[in-house]
Every structure is written in C-alpha cells, then in structure tokens.
N, C-alpha and C positions, 0 to 999 in steps of 0.2 A: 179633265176636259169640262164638260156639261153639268156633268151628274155631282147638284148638288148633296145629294147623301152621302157623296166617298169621301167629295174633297177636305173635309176635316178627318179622315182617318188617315189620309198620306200612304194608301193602298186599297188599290181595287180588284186587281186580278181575283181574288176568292170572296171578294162580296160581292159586286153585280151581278141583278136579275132582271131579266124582262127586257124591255128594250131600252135600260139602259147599261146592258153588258155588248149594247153594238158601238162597233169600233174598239174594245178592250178584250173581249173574249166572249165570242159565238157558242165556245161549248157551253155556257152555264144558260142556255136557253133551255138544256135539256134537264135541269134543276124542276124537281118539286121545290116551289116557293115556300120561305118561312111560315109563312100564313095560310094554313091549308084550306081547298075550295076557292081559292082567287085565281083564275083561268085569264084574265085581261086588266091588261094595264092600260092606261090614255097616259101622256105628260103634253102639257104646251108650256113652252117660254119657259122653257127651264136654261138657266145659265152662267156664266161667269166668267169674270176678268179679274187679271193680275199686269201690275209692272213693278219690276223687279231692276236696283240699278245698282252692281259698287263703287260707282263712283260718287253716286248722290247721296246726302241723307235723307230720312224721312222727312223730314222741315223743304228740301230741298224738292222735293217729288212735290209735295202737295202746295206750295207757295209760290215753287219758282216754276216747274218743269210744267203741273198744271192751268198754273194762270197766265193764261192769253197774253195780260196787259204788261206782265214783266218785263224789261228790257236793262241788257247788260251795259254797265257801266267798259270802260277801257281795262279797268283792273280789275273787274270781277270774268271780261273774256280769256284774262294772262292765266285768272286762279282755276276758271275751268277747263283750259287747254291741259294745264298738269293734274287735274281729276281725272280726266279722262284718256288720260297716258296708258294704255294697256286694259285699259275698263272700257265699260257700253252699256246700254239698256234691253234688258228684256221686257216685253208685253205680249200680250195675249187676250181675246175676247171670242169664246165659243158659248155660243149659243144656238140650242136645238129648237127648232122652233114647232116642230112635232112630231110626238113619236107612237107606238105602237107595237103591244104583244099579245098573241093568241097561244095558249099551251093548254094543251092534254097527254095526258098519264100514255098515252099509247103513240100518238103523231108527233110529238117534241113542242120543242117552242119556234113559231113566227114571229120577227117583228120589222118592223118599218121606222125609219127615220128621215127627219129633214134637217140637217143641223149645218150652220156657217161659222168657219172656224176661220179667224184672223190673228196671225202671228206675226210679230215685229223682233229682230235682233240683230244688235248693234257693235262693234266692239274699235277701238281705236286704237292704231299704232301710234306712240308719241308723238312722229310728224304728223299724221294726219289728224290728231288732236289740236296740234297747236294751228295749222292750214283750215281744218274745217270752226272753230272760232276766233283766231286771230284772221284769218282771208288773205289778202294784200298786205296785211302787216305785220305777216311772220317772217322771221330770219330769213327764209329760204329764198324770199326774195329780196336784191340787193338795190332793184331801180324801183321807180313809182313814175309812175305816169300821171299828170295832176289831169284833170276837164279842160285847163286852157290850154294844151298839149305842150309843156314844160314836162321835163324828167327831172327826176332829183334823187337822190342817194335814201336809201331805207335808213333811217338811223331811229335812236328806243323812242327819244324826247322829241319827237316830232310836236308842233302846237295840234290845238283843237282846228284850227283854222283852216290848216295843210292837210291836216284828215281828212276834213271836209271836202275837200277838192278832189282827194284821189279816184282817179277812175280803174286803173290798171295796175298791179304788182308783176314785175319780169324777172325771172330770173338770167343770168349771165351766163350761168353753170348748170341749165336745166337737168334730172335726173330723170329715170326712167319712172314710170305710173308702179310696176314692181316693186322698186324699192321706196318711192314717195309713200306708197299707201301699205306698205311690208305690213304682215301681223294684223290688219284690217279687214271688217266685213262690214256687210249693209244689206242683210236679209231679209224680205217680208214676202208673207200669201195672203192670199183671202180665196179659200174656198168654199162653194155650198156642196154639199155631199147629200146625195137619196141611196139611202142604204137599203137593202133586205137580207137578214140577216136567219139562219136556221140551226137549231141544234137539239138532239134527240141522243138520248142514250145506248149504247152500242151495250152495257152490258150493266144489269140492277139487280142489286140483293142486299140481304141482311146487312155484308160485309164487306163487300165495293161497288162503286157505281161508277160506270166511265160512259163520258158523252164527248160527243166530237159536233165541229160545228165549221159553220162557212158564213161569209158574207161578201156579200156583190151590193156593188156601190156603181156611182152613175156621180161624176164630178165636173161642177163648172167650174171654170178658173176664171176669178173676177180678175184678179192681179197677183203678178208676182216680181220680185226686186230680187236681183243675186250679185251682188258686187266683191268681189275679194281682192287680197289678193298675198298669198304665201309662193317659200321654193322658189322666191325668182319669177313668178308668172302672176300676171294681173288681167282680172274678167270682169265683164259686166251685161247681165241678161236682162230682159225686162220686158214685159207683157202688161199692158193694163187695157181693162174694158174703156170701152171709146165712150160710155155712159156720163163716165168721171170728167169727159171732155178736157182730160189733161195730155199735152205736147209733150214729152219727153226731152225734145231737141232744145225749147226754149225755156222749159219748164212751170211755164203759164197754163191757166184754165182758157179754155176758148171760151168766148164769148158767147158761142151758140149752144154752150153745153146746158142740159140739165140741170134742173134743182138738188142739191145735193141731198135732199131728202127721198128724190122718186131715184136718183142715182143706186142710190142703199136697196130702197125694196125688190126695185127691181131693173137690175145691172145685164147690160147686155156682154154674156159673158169673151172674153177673149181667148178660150180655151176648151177643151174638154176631152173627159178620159174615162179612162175605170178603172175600178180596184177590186184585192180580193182580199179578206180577212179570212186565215186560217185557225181555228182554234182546237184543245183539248182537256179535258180536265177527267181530277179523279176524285172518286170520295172516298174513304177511308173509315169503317166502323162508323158510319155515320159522325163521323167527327174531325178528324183530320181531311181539309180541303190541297188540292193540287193543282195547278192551272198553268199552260203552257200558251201562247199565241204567238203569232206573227200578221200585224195588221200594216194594209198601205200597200202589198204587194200588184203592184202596177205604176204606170206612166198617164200623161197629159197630154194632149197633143195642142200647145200655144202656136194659135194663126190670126190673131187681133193684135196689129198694134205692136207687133214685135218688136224692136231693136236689141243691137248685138255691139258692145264698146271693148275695143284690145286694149294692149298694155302701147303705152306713148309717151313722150316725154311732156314733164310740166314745164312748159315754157313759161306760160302768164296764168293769172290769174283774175278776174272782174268782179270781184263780188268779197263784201269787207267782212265775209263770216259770220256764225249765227249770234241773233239779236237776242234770243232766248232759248230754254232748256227744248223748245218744241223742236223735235230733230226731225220728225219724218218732212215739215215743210219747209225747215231749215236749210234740210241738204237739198234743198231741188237746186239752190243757185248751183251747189258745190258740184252736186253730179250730173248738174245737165251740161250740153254745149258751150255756152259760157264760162263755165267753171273748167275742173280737171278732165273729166271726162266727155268724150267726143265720140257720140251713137250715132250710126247708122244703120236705117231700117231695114231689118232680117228677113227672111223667110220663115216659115214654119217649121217650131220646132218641137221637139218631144223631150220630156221629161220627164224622170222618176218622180213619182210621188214621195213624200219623206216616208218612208217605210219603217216600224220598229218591231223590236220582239221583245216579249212580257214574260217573265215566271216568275210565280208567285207559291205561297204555302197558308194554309190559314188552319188556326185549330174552334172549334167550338166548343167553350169550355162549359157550357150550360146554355138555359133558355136567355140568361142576362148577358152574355157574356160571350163572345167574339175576337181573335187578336188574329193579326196576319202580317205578311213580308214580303213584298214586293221586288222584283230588279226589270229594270226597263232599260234598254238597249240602242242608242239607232244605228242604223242600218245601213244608212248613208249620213253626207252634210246637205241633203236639200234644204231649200227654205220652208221652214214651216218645223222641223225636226227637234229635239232634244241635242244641244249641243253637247253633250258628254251621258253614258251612263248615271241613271238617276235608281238611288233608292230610296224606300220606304218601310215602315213598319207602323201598324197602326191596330186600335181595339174599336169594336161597339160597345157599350155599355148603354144595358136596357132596364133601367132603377124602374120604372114602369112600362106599363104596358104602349102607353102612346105616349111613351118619352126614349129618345134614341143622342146618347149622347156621343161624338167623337172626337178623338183623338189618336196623336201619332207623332211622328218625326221624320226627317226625310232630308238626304242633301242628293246634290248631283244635277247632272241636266241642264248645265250653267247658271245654277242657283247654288247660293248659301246652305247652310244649316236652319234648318223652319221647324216650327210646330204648329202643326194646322190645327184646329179645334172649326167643329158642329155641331147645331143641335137640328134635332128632325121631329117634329110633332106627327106621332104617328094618328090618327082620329077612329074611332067605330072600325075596331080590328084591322086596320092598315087600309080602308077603302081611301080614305084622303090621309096625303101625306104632304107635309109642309117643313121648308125650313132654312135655314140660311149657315154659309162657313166660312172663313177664313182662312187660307193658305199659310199663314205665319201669325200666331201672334205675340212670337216676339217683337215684331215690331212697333207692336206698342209702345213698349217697354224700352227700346232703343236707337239710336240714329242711323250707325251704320249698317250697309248690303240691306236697307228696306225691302219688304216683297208689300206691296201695298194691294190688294183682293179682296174678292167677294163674290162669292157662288149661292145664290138664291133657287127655289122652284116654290110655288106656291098651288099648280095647278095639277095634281099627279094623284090620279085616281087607280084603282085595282077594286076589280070586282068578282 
C-alpha cells in the first residue's frame, strides 16, 4: 500500500511497525521496535502508485496510455482491440496522508491513520475489446446510421468521409449485455479511511512473544465503479461523490461542478462505513517472526448518487470508441446511457468492503539481516480487492546503520512476476527515515506485462 519501506521487499506481514502495520497487521503494534527507546512515530505524505498492464508495453504506458495528446489512428484502434482481447489495466494510488504511534513496554502500541486509497481494474472480453475501441465500427454491428439520417451497410473499407458522418451503429441481431460483455469487468474505489489501530502482547519472554491486535476504521466512499459480467449474468453498480459534478446517465461534467482540485481535497463523500482489522502474531527465540490477519472486515453504506444497470440487449451503439489508451474517460461514452449500458438511479446500498487475509513467516538472521514470506488472500471480488491470491518473498539488508536496502519477488494478485527493489536512509539512530521503491524493476529492463511505480516517504520521524 503506503508504506514506502516494505514496498521493495515484496512482504510485509513480519516487517511493519508503528503505524504503519495499520491496515496489514495490528498485532505487530505490540512489537518492541528495532530501535530501542523510540516510543513514537509521526509520517505525513507518505505514498505510492502503480499501473500495471498485459496488454500494453512499457513504451506503450508511458507514450501512448500517459499522454493526454495521443490519439489513434483507424489501424492502430483494430491493433488495440486485439491487445486487449482477454487483457486490462491495473492502477493503484495510496496515499497516507497522516499517521501515528504511541508504544510502551506495559500498554501496547496505539496508532492513528488517515490514508486514501484509489484502485482502478480493467479486464476485456474479446468483444468487448473490439466495441469499446472500434464503437460503431465493430462487426457486431451490420447497419450505420450516417448525421444526414441515411443507413448504410457496415463494411471493413468504408472511406474517411463516411466515417465522418456516422452517428449510430445497429445491430440487426442484437445480443444479450451477458454475452456482449462475457469475461469483462470495469472496477474502481476511492476511499479515505481513519483508522485506530491497537496491539499489545498477550504473552512475552525469553522464548515467545504473542501479541494480538484490532483495528477500527471510519470510511468515506468518494466513488465506486462495479461493472461485470461472467455465468450468463451482467451488472453494473456505481456511486460517485456529487463533488466530481459528474452524470452517470450522460456522462458529462456538470457545468456547476467544482474545480477539480477542491473536488480531490475535499469530496463530498457518497457513502460511508466501517471496518475491522483482526490481527495476530508470534515470535519465536527472538528470531523467527509469525503473523496472521484478516483486514476490511465490514460494509459501506452508498446513498449519493447511486445508479444500478442490468443485463439488456445491445441494440445500437453512438459513440465511435476510445480515441486513446485513457480508459477511465474513455469508457464514460461506452458505459453511460448513450453507449451499452443503461442506469437508473438506485436507492441506497451496502456493500462489503474488499476484505483480505495475510500470513506471513519472517526469520532474523542478524542485526543486518532480515528475509520473510508473505500469502495474501481476497476475500471477496469487491472493487478495490486483489484479483487472485498474491505472493511474496522478500529480505532487508542493513550494510549500515542508516542504509536499509530491499529487495524480493512476488507474483499474483493480477499481476505478473516483479522484483521490487528500495532503499531507505535511516538518519540519527532511525529518528528521520527517508526513501523511495519500486514495485518491479524488471521493467526497466523489458517491454512486456510493465508494472510502471513508485513508493516514496520523506517525512517519517520516531522518537
């Protein structure tokens, strides 16, 4: 997530402390920290983002998918319909924006957090690759409706001219929203979470140490997107804060909305919930670490702004598919009213949080020297979740005293195979700690299944 020091280890469960083992595992509050006589930690603006794609390469993220100004040629829409044939995009941007721990030897550890986590995942069934950038002028549709209200027959070699014109793609032979969008999702959240988080030792000595821990959380829901559709059945959920002053039904920005800068800091939420993070861990001869959790245990309650879209035939379509790799603005023609999908406004509903479960094992093989193993779980498919079991394995290496090196490996979670690398400048016995990571860097080094990140903190004090 946040915590720039793990994310180059590619495992957390048995390293986090302080606050920031809130949200990963509560029991390690009840940790004597590496650094003995530091009782308090501060962090602000600690954080990180990733997007992750197999269908694009790295040239392709950072040129085409990043730049605004790009726009697709006819034959470069045909060549990413078939990229994106059974592929999608993962993204992600968590950032804490402040946190806090208080620990003693006898009361355990306290800490507090404020952190906004925005997740984006994407994934395309062949048809629906070739519909959401071909539009109007995929196979599926046999008529074309020109602006001067003429029909004409869909055929490959249409001019530049006749392009121009089209307003509408019909199909003759419409199919069901199920089967048009089979194998298809179009996931996103944005939540802010106030966590307080507790954990204290249930049982310390020479030769084991067991602490158990909890966290209660307090969650706004800025927005959330749930589109699928597997089994013959097709849904579509969706909540957004009315801040973002965007329709659903037309997929435009209202005119009387907000600047999108005061939208961000401060969003008037469309939702709100709570959570509970269960945690556990052991220590072992002071060296062998153990850590169990289960975090996200609760619901939401979205009452802003709802709409709810079933499964329906695609008759037509108005919108000639995306102009560039940008997909979250891309798809508003495709999944609003105009396009495939056809919402209307809901009542309030509740939803699970995406919920996961963590165990991990870590050994201390000296004062330099750290290696650990992670398995993370989810729980559910809400949005915001780990699309598949994710693993980890990862070391610290501490060549000096205020140098913290990491590294690790890691696939799953609907990512590739990665090597995360960090470094962490530890300062004056760990009181200021600095440093930035990498979730992959193979990708330097390669084109394909890019994870393109970056996890910084620069402001993380312990005193």
């Amino acid at each position: 997530m946040s915590v720039f020091t793990t994310t180059g280890r590619a495992a957390s469960t048995t390293f986090v402390t302080d606050y920031q083992a809130v949200g990963i595992n509560p029991a390690n509050l009840g940790w004597q920290w590496r650094n003995e006589g530091k009782h308090v930690a501060i962090g602000f603006a600690e954080g990180s983002y990733s997007v992750n794609s197999n269908a694009l390469t790295r040239d392709d993220i950072r040129h085409r998918m990043l730049n605004t100004d790009f726009r697709f040629t006819e034959e470069q829409k045909v060549e990413a319909g078939r990229q994106f044939a059974d592929a999608g995009v993962l993204g992600n941007v968590d950032l804490m924006l402040f946190g806090a721990a208080v620990t003693s030897e006898q009361a355990g550890g306290f800490a507090f957090q404020v952190r906004d986590r925005m997740q984006v995942s994407s994934r395309f069934g062949p048809l629906t690759a070739e519909l959401a950038f071909l539009g109007f002028r995929s196979d599926y549709f046999n008529l074309l409706v020109l602006v001067t209200g003429d029909t004409i027959p869909n055929y490959e070699n249409l001019s530049p001219d006749s392009i121009a014109l089209i307003a509408l793609g019909i199909a003759s032979q419409p199919q069901l929203l199920s089967k048009v969008l089979d194998g298809s999702h179009l996931q996103a959240s944005w939540y802010r979470e106030f966590s307080f988080s507790y954990g204290r030792h249930l049982v310390r000595n020479d030769d084991l140490e067991i602490d158990a821990g909890i966290g209660l959380k307090y969650l706004l829901g800025i927005g959330v997107v749930d589109i699928s559709a597997a089994d013959g059945k097709a849904s579509g959920f969706t909540a957004i804060t009315s801040s973002l002053g965007f329709d659903v039904e037309s997929g435009e920005r209202r005119a009387d909305a907000p600047s999108i800068g005061r939208s961000i800091l401060s969003p008037t939420p469309a939702g709100n919930g709570f959570g509970v993070d269960l945690g556990l861990s052991v220590i072992l001869d002071k060296k062998w670490k153990i850590g169990a959790s289960v975090c996200n245990i609760g619901s939401i309650n979205w009452n802003g702004d709802v709409y709810t879209a079933g499964d329906g035939s695609l008759i037509d379509l108005a919108t000639n598919g995306l102009e560039n790799y940008d997909l979250i603005n891309g798809l508003e023609d495709f999944v609003t009213n105009s396009g495939a999908l056809h919402w209307e406004s809901g009542l309030r509903t509740r939803r699970a949080l995406p919920s996961t479960a963590r165990f991990g094992i870590g050994w201390v093989a000296g004062k330099h020297l750290e290696l650990g193993g992670e398995v993370v779980a989810p729980l559910n498919q809400e949005p915001g979740n780990l699309q598949s079991t994710a693993f980890g394995l990862g070391m610290d290496l501490r060549p000096f005293n205020w140098l913290v090196l990491g590294t690790g490996i890691s696939t799953g979670g609907g990512y590739g195979f990665k090597v995360p690398v960090g470094i962490t400048f530890s300062i004056g016995n760990g009181t200021w700690e600095a440093g930035v990571a990498s979730r992959d860097v193979v990708t330097f080094f390669t084109q394909r299944n890019p994870t393109l990140s970056l996890s910084m903190g620069f402001l993380r004090f312990r005193f």
